[in-house]
LUMDO-96463 format. One record per atom (N, C-alpha, C): chain; x, y, z. Coordinates in steps of 0.1 Angstrom, whole numbers. Layout:
BEGIN
kette|x|y|z
A|X|Y|Z
...
This chain:
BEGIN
kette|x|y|z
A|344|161|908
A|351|173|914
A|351|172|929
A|363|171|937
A|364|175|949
A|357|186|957
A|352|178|967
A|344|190|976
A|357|201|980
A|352|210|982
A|364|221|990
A|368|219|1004
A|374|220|1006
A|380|220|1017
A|367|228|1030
A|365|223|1044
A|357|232|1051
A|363|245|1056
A|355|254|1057
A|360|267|1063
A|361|266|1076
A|375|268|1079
A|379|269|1099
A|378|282|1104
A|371|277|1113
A|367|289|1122
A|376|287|1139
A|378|300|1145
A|385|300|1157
A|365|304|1165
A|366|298|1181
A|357|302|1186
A|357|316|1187
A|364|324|1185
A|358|336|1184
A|356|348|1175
A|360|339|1164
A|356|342|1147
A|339|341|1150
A|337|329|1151
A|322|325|1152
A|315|331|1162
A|317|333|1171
A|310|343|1177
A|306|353|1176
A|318|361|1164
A|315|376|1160
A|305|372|1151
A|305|359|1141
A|297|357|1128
A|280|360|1138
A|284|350|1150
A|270|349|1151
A|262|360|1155
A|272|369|1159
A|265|379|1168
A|262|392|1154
A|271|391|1148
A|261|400|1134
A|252|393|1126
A|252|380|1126
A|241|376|1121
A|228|379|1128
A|227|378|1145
A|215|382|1149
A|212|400|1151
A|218|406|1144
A|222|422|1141
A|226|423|1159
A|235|417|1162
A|238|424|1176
A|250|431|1175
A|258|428|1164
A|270|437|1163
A|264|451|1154
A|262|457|1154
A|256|470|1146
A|250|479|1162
A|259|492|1157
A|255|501|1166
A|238|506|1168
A|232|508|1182
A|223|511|1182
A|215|522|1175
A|204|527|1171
A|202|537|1162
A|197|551|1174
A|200|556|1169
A|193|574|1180
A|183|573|1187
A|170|571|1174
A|161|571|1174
A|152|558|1165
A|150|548|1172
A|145|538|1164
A|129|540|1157
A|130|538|1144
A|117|538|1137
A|112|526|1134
A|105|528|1123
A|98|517|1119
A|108|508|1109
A|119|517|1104
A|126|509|1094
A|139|501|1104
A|142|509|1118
A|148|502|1123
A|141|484|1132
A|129|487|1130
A|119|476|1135
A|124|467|1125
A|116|470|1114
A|121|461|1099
A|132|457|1094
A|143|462|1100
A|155|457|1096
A|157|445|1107
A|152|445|1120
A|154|432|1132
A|148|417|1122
A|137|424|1122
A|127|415|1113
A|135|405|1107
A|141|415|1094
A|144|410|1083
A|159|404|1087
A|164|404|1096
A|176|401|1102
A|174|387|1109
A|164|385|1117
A|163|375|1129
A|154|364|1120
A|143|370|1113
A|132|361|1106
A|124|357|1113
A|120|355|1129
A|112|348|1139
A|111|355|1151
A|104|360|1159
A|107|364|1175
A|96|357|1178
A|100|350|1188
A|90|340|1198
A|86|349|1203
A|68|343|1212
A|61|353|1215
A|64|341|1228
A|58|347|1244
A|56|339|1254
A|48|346|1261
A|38|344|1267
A|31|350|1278
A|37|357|1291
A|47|349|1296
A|51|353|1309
A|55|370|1304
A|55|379|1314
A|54|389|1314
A|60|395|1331
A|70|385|1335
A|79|391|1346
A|83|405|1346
A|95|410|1329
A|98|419|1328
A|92|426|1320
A|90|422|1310
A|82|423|1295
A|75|419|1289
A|65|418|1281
A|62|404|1272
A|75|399|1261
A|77|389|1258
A|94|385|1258
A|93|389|1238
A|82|394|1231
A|88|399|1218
A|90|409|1221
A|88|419|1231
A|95|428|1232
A|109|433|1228
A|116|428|1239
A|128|423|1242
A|138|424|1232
A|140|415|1223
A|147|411|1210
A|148|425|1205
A|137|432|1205
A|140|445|1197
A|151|457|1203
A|141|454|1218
A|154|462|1231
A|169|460|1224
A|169|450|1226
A|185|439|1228
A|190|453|1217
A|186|450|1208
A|190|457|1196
A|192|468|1189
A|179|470|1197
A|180|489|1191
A|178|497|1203
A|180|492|1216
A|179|503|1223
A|165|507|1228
A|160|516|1236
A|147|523|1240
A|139|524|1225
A|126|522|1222
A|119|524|1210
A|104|522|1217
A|96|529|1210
A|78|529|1209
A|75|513|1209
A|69|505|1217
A|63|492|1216
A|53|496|1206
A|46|508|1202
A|38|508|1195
A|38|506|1181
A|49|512|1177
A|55|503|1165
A|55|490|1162
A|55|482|1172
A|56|467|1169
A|45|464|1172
A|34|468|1180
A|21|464|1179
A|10|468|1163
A|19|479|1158
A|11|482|1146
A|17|475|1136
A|30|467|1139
A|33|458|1124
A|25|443|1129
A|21|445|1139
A|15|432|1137
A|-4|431|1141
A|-6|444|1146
A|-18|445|1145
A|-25|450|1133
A|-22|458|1124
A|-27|466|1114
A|-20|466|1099
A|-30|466|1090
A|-22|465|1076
A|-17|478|1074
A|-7|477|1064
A|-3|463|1062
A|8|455|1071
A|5|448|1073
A|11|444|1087
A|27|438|1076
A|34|436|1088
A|48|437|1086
A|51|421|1095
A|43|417|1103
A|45|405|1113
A|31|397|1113
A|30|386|1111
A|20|378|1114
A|26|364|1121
A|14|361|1131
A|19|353|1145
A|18|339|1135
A|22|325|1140
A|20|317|1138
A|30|304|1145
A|29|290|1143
A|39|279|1150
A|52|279|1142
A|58|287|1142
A|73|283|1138
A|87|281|1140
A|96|288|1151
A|96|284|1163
A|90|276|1176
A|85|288|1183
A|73|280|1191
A|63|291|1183
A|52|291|1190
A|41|308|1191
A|51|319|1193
A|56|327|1174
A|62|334|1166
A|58|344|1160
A|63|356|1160
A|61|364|1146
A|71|362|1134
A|63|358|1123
A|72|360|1116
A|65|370|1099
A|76|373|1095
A|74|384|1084
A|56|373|1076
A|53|382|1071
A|37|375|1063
A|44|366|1046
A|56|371|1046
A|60|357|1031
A|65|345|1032
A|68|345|1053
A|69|332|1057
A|57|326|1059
A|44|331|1057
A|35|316|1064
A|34|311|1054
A|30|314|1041
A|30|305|1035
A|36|289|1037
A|53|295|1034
A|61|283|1035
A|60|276|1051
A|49|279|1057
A|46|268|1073
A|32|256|1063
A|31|261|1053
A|20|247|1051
A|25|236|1056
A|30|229|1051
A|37|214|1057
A|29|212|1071
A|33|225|1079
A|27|223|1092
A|9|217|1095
A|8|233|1087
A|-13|232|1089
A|-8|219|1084
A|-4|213|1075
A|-19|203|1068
A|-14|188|1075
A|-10|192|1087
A|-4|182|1101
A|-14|189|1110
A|-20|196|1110
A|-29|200|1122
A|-36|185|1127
A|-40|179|1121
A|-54|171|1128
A|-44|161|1136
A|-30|159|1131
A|-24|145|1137
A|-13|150|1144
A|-8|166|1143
A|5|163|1150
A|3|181|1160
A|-7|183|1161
A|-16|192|1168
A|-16|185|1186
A|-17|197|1197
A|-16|190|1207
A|-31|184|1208
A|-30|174|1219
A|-47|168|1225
A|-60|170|1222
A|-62|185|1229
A|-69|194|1229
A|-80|197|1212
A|-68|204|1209
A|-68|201|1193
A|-76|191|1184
A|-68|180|1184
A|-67|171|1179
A|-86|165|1180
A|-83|166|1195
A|-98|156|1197
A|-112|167|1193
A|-114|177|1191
A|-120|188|1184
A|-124|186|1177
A|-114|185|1169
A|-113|183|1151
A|-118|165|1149
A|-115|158|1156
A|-120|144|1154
A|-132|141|1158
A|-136|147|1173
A|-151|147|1179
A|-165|152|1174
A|-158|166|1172
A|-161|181|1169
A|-163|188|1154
A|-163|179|1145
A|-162|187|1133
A|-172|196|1131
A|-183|199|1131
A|-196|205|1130
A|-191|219|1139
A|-184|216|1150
A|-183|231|1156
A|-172|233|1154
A|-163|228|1150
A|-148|230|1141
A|-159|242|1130
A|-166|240|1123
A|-169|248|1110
A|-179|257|1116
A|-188|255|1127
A|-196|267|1127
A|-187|281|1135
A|-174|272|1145
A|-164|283|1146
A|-159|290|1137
A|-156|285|1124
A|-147|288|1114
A|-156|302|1108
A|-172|298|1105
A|-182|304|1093
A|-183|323|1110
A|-182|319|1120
A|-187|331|1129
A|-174|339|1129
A|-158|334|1128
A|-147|341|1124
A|-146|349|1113
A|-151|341|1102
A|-152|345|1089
A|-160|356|1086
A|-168|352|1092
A|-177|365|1091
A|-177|375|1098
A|-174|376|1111
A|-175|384|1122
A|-158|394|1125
A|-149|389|1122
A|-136|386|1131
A|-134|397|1127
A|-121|402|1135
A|-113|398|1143
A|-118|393|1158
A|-117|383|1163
A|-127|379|1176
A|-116|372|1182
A|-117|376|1201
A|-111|370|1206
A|-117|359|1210
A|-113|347|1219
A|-118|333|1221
A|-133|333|1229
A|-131|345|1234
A|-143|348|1245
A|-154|358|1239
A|-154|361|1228
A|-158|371|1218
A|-168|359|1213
A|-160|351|1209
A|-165|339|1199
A|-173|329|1208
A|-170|327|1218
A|-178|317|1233
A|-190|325|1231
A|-190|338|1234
A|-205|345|1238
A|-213|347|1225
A|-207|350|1211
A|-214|353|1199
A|-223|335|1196
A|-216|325|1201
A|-226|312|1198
A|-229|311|1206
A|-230|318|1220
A|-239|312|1235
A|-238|297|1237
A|-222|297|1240
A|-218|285|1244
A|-214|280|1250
A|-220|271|1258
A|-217|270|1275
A|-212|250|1275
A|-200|251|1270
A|-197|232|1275
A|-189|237|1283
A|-185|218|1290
A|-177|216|1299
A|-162|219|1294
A|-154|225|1302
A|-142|228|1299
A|-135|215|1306
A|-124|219|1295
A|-112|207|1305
A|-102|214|1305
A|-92|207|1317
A|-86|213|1323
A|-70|207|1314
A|-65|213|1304
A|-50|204|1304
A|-40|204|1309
A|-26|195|1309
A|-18|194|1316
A|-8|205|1317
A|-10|215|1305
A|-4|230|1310
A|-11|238|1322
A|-24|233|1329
A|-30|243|1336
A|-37|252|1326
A|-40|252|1315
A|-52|263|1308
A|-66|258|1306
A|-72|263|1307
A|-89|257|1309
A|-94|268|1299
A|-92|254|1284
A|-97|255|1271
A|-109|247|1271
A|-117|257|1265
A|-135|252|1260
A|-129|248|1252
A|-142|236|1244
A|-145|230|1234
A|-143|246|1221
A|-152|253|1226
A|-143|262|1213
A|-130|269|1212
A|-129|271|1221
A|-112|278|1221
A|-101|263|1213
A|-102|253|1218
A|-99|239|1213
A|-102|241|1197
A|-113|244|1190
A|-118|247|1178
A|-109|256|1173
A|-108|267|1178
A|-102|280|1176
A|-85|282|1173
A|-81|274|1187
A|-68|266|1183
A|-63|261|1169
A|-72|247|1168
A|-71|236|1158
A|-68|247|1142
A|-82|256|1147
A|-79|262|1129
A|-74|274|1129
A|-60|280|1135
A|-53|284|1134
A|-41|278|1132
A|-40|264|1139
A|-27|254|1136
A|-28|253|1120
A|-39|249|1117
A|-42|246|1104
A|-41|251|1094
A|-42|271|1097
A|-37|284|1085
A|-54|284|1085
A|-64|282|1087
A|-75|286|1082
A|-83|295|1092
A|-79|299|1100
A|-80|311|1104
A|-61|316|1111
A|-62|327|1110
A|-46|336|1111
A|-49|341|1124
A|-45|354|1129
A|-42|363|1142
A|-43|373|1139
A|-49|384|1137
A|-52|397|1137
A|-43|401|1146
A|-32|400|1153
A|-28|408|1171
A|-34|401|1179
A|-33|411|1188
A|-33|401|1201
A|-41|415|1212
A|-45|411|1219
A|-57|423|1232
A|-44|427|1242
A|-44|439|1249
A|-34|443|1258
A|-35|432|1270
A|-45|420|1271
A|-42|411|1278
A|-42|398|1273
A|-32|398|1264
A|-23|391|1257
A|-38|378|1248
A|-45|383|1247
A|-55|372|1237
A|-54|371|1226
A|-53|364|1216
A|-52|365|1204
A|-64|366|1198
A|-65|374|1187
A|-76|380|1176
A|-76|371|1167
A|-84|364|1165
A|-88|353|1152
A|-90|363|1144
A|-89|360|1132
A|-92|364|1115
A|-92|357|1103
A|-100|357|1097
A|-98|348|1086
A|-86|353|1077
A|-76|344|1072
A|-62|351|1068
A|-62|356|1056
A|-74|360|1048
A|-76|370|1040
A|-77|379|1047
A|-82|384|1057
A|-84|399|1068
A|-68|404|1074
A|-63|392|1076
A|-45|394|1080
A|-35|394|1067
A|-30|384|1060
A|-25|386|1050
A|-19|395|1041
A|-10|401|1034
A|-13|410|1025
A|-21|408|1013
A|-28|420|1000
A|-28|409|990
A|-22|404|980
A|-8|404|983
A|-2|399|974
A|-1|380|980
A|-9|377|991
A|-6|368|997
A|-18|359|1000
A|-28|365|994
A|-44|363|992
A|-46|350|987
A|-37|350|977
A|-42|340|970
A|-40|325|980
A|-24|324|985
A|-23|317|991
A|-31|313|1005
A|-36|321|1010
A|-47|318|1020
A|-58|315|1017
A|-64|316|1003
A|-77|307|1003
A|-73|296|993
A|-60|290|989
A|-55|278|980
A|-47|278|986
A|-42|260|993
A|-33|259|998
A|-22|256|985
A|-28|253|971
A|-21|247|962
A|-15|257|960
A|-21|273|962
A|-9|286|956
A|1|283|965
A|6|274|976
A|18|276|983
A|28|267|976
A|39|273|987
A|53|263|982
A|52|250|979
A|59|243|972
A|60|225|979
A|67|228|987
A|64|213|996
A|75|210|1007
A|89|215|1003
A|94|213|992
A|108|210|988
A|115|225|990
A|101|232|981
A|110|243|983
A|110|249|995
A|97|248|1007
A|95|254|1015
A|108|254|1026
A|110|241|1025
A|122|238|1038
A|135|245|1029
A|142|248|1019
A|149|251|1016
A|150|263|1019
A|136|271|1016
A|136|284|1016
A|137|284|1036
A|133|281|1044
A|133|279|1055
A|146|277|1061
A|150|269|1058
A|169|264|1060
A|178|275|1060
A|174|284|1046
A|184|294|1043
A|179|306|1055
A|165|310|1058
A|164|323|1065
A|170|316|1081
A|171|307|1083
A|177|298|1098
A|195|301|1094
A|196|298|1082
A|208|296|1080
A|216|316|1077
A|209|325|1073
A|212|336|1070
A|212|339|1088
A|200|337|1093
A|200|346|1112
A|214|341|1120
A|219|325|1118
A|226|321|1126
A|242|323|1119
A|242|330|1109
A|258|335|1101
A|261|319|1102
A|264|313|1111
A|272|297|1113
A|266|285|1121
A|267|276|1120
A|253|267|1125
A|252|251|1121
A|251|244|1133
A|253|230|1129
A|239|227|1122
A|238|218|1120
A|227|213|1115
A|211|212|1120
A|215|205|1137
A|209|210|1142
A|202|225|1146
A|210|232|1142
A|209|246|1151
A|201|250|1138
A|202|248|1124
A|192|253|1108
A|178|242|1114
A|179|232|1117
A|167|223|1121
A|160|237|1130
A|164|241|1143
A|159|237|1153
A|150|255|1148
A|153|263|1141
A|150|275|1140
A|132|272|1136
A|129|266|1131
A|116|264|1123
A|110|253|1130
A|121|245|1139
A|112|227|1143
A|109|222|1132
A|120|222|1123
A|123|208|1112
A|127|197|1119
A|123|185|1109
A|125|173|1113
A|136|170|1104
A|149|159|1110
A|161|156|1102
A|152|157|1085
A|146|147|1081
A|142|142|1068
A|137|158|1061
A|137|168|1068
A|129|182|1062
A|141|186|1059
A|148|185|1070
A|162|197|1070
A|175|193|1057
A|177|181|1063
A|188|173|1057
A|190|175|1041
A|175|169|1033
A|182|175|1015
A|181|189|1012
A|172|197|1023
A|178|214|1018
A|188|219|1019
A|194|215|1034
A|214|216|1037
A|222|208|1025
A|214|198|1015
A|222|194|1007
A|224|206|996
A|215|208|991
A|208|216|979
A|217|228|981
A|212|232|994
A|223|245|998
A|235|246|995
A|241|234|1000
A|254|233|1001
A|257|226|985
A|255|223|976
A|254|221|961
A|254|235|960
A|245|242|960
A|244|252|952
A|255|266|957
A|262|266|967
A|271|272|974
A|265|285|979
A|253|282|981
A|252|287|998
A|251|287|1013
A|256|273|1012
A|261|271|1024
A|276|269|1021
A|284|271|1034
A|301|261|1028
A|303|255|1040
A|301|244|1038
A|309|234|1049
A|315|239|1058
A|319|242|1075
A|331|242|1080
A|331|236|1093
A|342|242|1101
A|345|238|1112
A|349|249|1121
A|345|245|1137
A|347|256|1144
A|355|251|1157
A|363|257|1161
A|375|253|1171
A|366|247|1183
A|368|237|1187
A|361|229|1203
A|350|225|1199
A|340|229|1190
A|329|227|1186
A|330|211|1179
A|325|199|1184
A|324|189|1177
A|316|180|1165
A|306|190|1165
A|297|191|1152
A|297|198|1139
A|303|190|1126
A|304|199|1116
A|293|212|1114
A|294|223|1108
A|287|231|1108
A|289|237|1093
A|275|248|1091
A|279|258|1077
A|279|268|1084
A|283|277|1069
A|282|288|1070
A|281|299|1060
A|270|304|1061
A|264|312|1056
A|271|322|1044
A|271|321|1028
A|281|327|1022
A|277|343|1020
A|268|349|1028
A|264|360|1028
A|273|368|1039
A|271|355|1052
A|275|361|1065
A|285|369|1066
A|284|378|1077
A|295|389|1076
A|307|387|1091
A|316|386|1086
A|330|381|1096
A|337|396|1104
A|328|403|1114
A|335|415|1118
A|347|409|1123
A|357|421|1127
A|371|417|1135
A|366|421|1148
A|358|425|1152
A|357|432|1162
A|343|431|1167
A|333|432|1179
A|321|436|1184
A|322|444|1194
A|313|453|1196
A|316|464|1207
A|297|462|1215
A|292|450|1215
A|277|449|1223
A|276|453|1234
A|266|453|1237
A|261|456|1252
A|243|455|1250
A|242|445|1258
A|225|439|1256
A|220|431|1266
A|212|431|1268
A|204|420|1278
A|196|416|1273
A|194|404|1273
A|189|397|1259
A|174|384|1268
A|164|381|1259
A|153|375|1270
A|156|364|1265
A|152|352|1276
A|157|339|1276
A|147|334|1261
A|139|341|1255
A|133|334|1244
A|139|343|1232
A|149|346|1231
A|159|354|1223
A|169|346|1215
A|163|348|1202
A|166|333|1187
A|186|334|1191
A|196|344|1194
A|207|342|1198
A|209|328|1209
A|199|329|1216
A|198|320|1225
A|192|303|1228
A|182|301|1217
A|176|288|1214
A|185|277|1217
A|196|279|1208
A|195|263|1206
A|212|266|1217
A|212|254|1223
A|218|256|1241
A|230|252|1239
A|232|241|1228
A|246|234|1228
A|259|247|1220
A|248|252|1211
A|256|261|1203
A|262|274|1210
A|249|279|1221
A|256|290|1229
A|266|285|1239
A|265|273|1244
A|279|267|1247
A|289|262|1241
A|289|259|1227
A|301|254|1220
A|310|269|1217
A|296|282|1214
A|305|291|1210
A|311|305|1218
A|303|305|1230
A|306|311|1244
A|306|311|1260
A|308|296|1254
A|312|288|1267
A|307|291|1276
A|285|291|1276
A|282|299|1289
A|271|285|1287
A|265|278|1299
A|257|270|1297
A|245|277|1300
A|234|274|1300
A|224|284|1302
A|212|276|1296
A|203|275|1309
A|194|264|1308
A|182|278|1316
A|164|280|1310
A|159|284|1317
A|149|273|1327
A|148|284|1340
A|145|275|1351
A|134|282|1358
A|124|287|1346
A|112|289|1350
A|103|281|1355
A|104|265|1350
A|95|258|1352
A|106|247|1363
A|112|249|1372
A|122|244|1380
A|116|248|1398
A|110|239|1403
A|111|243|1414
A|118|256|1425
A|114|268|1429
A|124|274|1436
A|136|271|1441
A|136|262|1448
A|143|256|1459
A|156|248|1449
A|155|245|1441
A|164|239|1432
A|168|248|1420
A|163|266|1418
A|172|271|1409
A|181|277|1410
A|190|273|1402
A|211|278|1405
A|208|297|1400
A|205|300|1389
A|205|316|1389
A|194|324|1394
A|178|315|1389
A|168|324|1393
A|159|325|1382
A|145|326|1385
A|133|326|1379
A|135|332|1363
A|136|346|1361
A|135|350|1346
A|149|354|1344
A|160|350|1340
A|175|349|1343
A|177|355|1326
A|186|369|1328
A|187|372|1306
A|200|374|1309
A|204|367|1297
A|220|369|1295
A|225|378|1293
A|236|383|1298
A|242|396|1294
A|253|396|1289
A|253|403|1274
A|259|404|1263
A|269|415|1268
A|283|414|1269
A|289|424|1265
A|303|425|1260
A|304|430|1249
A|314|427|1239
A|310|416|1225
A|322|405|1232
A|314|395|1223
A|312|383|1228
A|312|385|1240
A|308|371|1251
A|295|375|1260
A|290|362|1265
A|282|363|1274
A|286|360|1288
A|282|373|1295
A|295|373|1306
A|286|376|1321
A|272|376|1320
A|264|373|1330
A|253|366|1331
A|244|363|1339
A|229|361|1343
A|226|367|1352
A|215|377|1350
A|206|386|1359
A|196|384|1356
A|187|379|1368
A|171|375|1374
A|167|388|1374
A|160|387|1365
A|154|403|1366
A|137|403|1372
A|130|412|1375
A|115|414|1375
A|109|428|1373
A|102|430|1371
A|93|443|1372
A|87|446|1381
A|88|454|1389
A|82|453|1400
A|76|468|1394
A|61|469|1391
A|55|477|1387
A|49|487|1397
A|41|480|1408
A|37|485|1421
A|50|497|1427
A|59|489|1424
A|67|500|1430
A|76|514|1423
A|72|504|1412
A|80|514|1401
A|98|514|1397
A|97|498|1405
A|114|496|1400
A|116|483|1390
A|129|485|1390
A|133|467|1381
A|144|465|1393
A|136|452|1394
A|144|447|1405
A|152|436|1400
A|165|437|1404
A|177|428|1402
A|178|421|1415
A|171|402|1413
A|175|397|1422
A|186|390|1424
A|192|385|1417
A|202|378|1412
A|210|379|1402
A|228|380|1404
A|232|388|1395
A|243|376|1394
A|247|366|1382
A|259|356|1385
A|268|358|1370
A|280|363|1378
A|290|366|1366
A|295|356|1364
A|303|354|1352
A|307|343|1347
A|321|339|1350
A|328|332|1356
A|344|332|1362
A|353|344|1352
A|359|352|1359
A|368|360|1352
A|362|373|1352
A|349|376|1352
A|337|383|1348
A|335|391|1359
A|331|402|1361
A|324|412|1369
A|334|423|1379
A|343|429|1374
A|354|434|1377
A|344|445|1373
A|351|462|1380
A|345|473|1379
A|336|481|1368
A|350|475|1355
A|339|479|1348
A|329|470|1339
A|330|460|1339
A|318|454|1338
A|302|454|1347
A|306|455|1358
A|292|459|1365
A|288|476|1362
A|295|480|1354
A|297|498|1350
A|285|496|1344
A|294|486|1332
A|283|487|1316
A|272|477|1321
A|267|467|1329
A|254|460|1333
A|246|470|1341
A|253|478|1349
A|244|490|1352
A|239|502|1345
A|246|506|1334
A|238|512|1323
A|228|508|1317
A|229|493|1315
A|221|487|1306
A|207|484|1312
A|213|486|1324
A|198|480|1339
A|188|496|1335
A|199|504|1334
A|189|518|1338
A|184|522|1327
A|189|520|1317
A|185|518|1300
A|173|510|1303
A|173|497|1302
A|164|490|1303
A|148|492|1311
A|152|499|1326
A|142|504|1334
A|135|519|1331
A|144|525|1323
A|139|542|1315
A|129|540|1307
A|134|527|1296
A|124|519|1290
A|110|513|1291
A|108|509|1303
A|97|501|1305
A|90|508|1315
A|93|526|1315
A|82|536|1325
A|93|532|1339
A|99|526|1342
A|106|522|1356
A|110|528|1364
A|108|534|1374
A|119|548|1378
A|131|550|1383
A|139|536|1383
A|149|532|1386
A|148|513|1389
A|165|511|1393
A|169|498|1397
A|171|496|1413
A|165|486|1415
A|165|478|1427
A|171|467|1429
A|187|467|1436
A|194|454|1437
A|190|448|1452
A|186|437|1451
A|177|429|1462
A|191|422|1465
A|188|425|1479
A|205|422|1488
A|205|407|1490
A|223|405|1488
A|217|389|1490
A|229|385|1502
């Protein structure tokens, strides 16, 4: 039987696909609750977590993008408290994701000892004895932060210093290792961003029990990446291959026979998108609006955003972050969020918090050729004051240039 023909897409078919697939076409809600939390969730499947905390801490954000002003406290209780609704883990990068995805991260843990960073690694190979007497003081004690668990075994080694600049002990290194591994989970996290060890019966639901004390109650590989493929492949409505890889950090040989299976089984369908030179699918759920009416400022670790080629194949905006870029060499600016409006991305604004003062400061504001006519700086100025109502702010500060 002949394959079908692929499905053509114009760039800005695909654009609207994508942007309802990341729920960014859907009007904001009044009043956001807990079900409007759970529907991002169940929409995106992943929000990267990051330390930096220029404007926000960056899971914030994604929800902003989306729903508007809402309680952070809601999102601290789906992931601090049962039954939790988010549990942290490597899936993306350092993620929340819903608790019926860890399971399907085994593949990963049971790569902790070899594909775990340095730190890690040499722990678990040096270290095994304090690998397990970390493990037995979590177990029994936790939820504990790294320095909870330093002082509960009065333990004073040499730290080292790694090439990120963090000065991890020998136990935090421990602590690390068996959380890469699933044998201890994340309780939350401390209002100064620490993570809470737990043994992942204390996090888990229990419908999910089982799987955290038998790795054999999890998925196989086979299914897991499939099942994986499709939640990459549902958030992104359309998406090269790369772009279903890159959602979870699948390797070709993981990705490749689930995109087959998928596409056998017809939920994926083959297509093609105008300029775009990489065949792509698309999603037979996905929803094809005629129309988007957005308005978002969106954080540079915003799943819309990951994968770089695709936000240029499909809105022709390049957009590289240049946090870790020398001053003197960056073209927009330190914490730079795209600004959504309509169905293109039609700015970069360097934003910061300036808390001491009680503003959000706009240092740098770079429209996109065509871009930034009256009323467009109308609606980025709503969204600034939106944004700063939000975060306690008492207004916006444009830093003269």
């Amino acid at each position: 039987m002949p394959e079908p023909a692929p499905v053509r897409l114009t760039r800005p078919e695909a654009r609207r696909i994508a942007l309802a697939a990341q729920g960014l076409a859907r009007p904001r809600p009044l009043a956001p609750g807990v079900r409007d939390l759970q529907r991002v969730v169940d929409t995106v499947g992943v929000v990267q977590i990051d330390s930096v905390n220029v404007v926000v801490r960056s899971q914030y954000l994604p929800f902003f993008s989306r729903l508007g002003p809402y309680d952070t406290g809601l999102l601290d209780r789906a992931r601090d408290r049962a039954p939790r609704r988010l549990v942290e883990y490597w899936a993306h990068e350092a993620s929340l994701v819903p608790p019926s995805t860890w399971p399907l991260l085994d593949f990963r843990m049971r790569r902790a000892r070899d594909e775990s960073w340095g730190g890690m690694q040499r722990v678990a190979r040096d270290h095994p004895g304090l690998v397990e007497t970390v493990l037995a003081e979590v177990s029994a004690h936790g939820p504990m932060t790294s320095r909870e668990v330093e002082a509960a075994l009065a333990h004073d080694l040499p730290r080292e210093r790694e090439h990120w600049g963090w000065n991890w002990s020998l136990v935090k290194n421990a602590l690390e290792h068996l959380f890469w591994a699933g044998r201890l989970s994340s309780a939350g996290r401390t209002p100064q961003f620490e993570r809470r060890y737990a043994h992942p019966t204390r996090v888990l639901p229990p419908a999910l029990r089982e799987a955290a004390l038998d790795p054999a109650a999890r998925p196989t590989d086979e299914e897991a990446f499939r099942r994986l493929v499709e939640i990459a492949a549902r958030a992104h409505g359309v998406g090269s291959e790369q772009c279903l890889r890159d959602y979870f950090r699948l390797r070709p040989e993981q990705a490749r026979p689930a995109i087959a299976a998928l596409v056998a089984d017809g939920v994926l369908l083959p297509g093609v998108v105008e300029g775009w030179r990489r065949p792509v699918y698309l999603h037979r759920d996905a929803r094809r609006p005629r129309r988007v009416h957005a308005r978002a400022l969106l954080s540079p670790f915003d799943s819309l955003v990951w994968q770089r080629d695709r936000v240029a194949a499909l809105f022709g905006f390049d957009y590289r972050l240049e946090i870790y870029v020398p001053e003197e060499l960056r073209v927009h600016g330190y914490y730079v969020l795209p600004f959504l409006l309509g169905d293109e991305l039609v700015a970069r604004v360097d934003l910061k918090s300036d808390r001491a003062a009680g503003l959000l400061r706009v240092r740098r504001t770079t429209w996109e050729p065509g871009r930034g006519d009256e009323l467009d700086r109308t609606e980025l100025d709503a969204e600034l004051l939106l944004l700063a109502g939000w975060l306690g702010l008492a207004g916006v500060a444009v830093d003269p240039r």
